[in-house]
C-alpha positions in Angstrom: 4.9 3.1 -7.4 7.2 0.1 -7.4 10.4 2.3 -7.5 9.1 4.5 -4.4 8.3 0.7 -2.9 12.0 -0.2 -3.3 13.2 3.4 -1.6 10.9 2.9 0.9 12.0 -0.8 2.3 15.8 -0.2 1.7 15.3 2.7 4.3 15.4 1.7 8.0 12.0 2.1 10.2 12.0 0.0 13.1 9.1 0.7 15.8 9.7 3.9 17.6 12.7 5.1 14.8 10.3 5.9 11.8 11.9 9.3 11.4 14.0 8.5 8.2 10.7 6.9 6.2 8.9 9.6 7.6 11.2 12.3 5.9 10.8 10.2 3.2 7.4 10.1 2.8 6.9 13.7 3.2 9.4 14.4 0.5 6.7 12.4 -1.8 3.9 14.4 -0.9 4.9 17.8 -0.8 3.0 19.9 -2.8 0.3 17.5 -3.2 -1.7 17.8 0.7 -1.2 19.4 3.7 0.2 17.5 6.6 1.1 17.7 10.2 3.3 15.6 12.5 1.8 14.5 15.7 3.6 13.9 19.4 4.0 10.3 18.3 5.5 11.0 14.7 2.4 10.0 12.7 2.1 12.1 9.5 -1.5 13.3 8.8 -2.2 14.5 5.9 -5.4 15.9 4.6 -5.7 15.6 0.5 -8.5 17.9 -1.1 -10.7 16.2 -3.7 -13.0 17.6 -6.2 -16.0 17.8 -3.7 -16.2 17.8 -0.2 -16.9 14.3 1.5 -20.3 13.5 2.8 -18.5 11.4 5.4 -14.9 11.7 6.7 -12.9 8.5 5.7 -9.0 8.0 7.3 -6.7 5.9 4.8 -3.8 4.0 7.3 -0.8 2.5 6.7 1.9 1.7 9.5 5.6 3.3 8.4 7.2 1.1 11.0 9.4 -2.4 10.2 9.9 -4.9 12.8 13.9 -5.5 13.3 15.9 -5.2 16.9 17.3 -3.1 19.2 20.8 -2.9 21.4 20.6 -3.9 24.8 24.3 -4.9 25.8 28.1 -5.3 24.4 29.9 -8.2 26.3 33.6 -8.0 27.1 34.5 -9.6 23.9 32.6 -6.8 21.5 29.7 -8.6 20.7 26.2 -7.0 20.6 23.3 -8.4 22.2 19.9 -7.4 21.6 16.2 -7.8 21.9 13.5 -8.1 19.2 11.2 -5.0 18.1 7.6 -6.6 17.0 7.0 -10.5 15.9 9.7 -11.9 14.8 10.5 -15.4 14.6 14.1 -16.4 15.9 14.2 -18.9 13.1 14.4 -16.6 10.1 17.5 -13.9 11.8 20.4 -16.6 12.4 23.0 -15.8 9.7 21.6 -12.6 8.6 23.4 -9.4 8.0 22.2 -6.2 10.0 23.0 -2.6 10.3 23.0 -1.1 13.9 21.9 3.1 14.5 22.6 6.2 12.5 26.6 5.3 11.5 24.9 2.2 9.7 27.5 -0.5 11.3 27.4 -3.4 9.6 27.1 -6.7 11.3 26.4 -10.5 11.4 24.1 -12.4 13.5 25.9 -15.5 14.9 25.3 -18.2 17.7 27.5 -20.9 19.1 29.5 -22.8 16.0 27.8 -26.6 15.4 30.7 -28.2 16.1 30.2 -26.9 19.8 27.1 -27.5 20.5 25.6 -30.8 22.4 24.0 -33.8 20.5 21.1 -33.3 21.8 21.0 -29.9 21.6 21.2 -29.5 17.5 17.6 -29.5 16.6 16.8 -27.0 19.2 16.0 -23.3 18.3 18.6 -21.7 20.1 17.6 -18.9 22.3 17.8 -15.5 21.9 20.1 -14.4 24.6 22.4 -17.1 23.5 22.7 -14.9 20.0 25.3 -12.0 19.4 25.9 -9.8 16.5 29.3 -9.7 15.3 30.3 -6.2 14.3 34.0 -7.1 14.3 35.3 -5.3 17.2 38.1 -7.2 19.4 36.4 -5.8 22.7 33.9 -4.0 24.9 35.9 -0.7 24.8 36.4 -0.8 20.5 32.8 -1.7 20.1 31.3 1.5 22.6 33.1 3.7 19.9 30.4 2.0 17.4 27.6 1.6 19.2 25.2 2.7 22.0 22.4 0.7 24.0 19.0 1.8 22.5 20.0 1.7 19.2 17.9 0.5 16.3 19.0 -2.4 14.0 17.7 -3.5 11.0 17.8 -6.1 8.8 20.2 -5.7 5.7 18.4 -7.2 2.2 18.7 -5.8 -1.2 15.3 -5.0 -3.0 14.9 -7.0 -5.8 12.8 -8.3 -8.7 12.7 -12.3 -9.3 10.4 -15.5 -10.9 6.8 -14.2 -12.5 6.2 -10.3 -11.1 7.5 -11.2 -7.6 9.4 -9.1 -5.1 11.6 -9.6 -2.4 13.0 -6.9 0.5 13.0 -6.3 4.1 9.7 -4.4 5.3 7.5 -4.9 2.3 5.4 -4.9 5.7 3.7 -2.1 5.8 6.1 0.1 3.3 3.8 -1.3 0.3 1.0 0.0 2.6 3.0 3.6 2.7 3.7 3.1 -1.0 0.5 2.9 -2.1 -0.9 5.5 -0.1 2.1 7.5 -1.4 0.2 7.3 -4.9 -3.0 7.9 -3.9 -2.5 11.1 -2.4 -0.5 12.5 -5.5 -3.5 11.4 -7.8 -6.4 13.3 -8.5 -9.3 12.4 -5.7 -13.2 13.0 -6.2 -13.7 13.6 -2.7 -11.6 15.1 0.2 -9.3 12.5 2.7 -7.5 12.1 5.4 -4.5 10.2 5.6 -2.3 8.6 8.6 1.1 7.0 8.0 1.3 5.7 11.3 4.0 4.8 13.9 4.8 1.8 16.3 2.1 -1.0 14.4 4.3 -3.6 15.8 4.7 -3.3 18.9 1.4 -2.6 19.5 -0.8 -0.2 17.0 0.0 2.5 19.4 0.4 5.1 16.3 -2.9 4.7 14.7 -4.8 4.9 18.4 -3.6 8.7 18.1 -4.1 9.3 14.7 -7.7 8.1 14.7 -8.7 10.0 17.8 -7.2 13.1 16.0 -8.4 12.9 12.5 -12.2 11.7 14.1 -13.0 9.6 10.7 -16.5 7.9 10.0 -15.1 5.6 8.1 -11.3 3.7 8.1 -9.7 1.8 5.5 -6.2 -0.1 6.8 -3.8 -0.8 4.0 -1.4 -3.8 5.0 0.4 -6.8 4.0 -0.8 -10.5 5.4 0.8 -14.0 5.1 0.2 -15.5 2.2 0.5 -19.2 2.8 0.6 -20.9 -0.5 3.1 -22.8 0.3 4.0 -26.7 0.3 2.4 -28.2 2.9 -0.5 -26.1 3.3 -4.1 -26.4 1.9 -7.9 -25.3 2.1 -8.1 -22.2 4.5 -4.4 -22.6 6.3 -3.0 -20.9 2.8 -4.5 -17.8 4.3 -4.1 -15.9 0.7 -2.7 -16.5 -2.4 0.0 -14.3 -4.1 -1.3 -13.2 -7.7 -5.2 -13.6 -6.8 -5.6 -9.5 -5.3 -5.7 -7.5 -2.2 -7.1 -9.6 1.0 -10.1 -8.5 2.6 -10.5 -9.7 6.2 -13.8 -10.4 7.9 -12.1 -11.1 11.6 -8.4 -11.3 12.9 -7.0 -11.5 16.7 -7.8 -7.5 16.8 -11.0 -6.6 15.0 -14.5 -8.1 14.2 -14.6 -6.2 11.0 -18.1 -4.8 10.3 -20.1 -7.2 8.0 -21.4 -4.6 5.6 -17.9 -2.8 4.7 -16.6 -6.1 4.1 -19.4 -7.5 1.8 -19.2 -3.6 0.0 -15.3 -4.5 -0.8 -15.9 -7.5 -2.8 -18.9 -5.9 -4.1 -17.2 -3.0 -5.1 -13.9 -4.8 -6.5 -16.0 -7.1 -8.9 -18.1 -3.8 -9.9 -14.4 -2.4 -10.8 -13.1 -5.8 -12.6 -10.4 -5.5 -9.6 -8.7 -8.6 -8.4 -10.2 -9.6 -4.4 -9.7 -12.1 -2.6 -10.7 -13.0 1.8 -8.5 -13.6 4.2 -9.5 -17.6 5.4 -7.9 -17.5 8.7 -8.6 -15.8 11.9 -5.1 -14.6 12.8 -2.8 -11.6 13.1 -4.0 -8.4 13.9 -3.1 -4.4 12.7 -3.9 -1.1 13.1 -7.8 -1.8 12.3 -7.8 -3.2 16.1 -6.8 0.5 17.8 -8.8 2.3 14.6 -12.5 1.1 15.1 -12.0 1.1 19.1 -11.5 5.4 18.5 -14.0 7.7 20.5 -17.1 6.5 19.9 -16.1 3.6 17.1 -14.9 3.9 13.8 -16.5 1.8 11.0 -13.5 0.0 9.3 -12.2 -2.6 7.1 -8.9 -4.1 6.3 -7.2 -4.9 2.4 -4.0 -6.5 2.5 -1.5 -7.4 0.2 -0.4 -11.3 0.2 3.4 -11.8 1.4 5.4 -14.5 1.8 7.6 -14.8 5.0 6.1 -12.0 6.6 8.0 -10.5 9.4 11.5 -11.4 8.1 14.8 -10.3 6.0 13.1 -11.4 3.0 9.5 -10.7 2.6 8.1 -12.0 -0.7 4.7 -10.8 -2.8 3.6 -10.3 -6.0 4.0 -6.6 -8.0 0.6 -6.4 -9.0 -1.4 -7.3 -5.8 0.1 -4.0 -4.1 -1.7 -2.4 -7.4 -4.7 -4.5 -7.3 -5.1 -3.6 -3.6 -3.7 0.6 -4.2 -6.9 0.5 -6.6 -9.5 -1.4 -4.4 -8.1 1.3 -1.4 -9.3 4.1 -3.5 -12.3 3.0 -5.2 -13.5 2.1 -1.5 -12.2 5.6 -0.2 -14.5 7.3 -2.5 -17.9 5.2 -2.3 -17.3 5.3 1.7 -16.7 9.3 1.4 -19.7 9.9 -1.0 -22.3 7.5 0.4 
């Protein structure tokens, strides 16, 4: 699993470009389920278990990463650009991006320090005061490069560091995909369905479709979260802590999670001896929100792995919370399936 995790973020995937993880992903499971590609590009797959399932449980996770898109090329060859999902303009300054399908490399610059007002240097600067450099000398070079509307991605080497920690680009939601990856090529007691789901970040558009299609009784969401434990913050604003499990939410800006699912999950991760943990802050949101909202209401619950500087070049978690959470996904999958 942790060497389809590093294929799967060094691939590009921002919102509404997922084709390249899809192919991906489907080049995993082959053989292993059927599968179907909707309007939208969400894969569904169905996996056959041992028995048929008493109730019909969906496992999500979101294929798209957040990153930026073209929107203009100034006289002087520079690129400038809007952002695609949550990202803060803090964490992109300096970084080094690929733009579209020819994989131009790039650099994203602002005005140099030494020309920028006094009273201006502590100030975030703002985003249409940003360029990417892709080293062209002018307009007309840099249209033979690139074209408005296309995708671009953060650049960051996966990579293995400190006490079981990893570090990429779009750890959000590919450890989701990774782990669902595994799932479906184990063996399963009962039969499940399956959406690797597009557009999360701009809006859980994906998983709206995919849960209206598939129909489930019951959802399980896998994601990532911020993990907060971090100088600086104590009590509940740590959120989660990297090493302690897969998160299990009660409430975020999207969903009211249903009280009994999320009681089961710790329930049924002591039962197992798997490491749990709950998400202590009301924030964020993810495809949960559009899932339980589905015809007539979905029952559903969220498990998240921990990550550091979520939404940026370099996401950080911990190795063995993406299989803590992988193995508190399926145990769940099959008590909700077989209850």
């Amino acid at each position: 699993m942790l060497e389809t995790l590093k294929e799967l973020c060094n691939l590009p995937g921002i919102s509404g470009r997922e084709d390249t993880v899809r192919n991906y992903i489907i080049s995993k499971i082959e053989g292993f389920c059927e599968y179907s590609i909707d309007p939208l590009g969400n894969l569904i797959c169905f996996k056959k278990g041992r028995q048929a399932a008493k109730n019909k449980v969906m496992l999500d996770a979101h294929m798209d990463e957040v990153g930026l898109i073209v929107t203009g090329i100034d006289n002087n060859g520079f690129i400038k650009f809007d952002k695609v999902g949550g990202i803060d303009s803090r964490v992109i300054i300096g970084r080094n991006v690929r733009i579209g399908e020819n994989d131009i490399p790039g650099v994203l610059g602002i005005k140099p320090i030494h020309l920028i007002e006094k009273e201006d240097e502590d100030k975030i600067p703002k985003l249409e005061d940003m360029y990417i450099d892709i080293g062209a000398s002018d307009r007309e070079e840099a249209l033979k490069l690139v074209s408005l509307g296309e995708e671009i991605h953060f650049e960051s080497d996966f990579r293995e560091f400190g006490n079981g920690f990893i570090e990429s680009k779009a750890i959000d939601d590919r450890a989701g995909c990774a782990m669902l990856i595994d799932i479906i090529r184990s063996d399963m007691e009962y039969d499940c369905w399956f959406s690797f789901s597009v557009q999360e970040e701009i809006g859980t558009r994906g998983a709206a479709a995919s849960a209206f299609t598939i129909a489930p009784d019951y959802a399980i969401v896998t994601e990532t979260t911020t993990a907060a434990d971090i100088n600086g913050a104590k009590g509940e604003a740590r959120v989660c802590v990297c090493g302690e499990g897969g998160t299990v939410s009660f409430m975020d800006r999207a969903t009211v999670y249903n009280h009994d699912l999320y009681l089961k999950a710790l329930e049924i991760a002591k039962k197992n001896n798997i490491k749990a943990q709950t998400k202590t802050r009301v924030a964020g949101g993810n495809d949960a929100g559009a899932i339980h909202k589905s015809r007539g209401g979905v029952k559903t619950i969220t498990v998240s792995v921990p990550c550091r500087y979520l939404h940026s070049p370099c996401c950080v978690c911990k190795y063995e919370d993406i299989v803590s959470s992988r193995d508190l996904v399926k145990a769940l999958a099959e008590e909700f399936a077989g209850c």
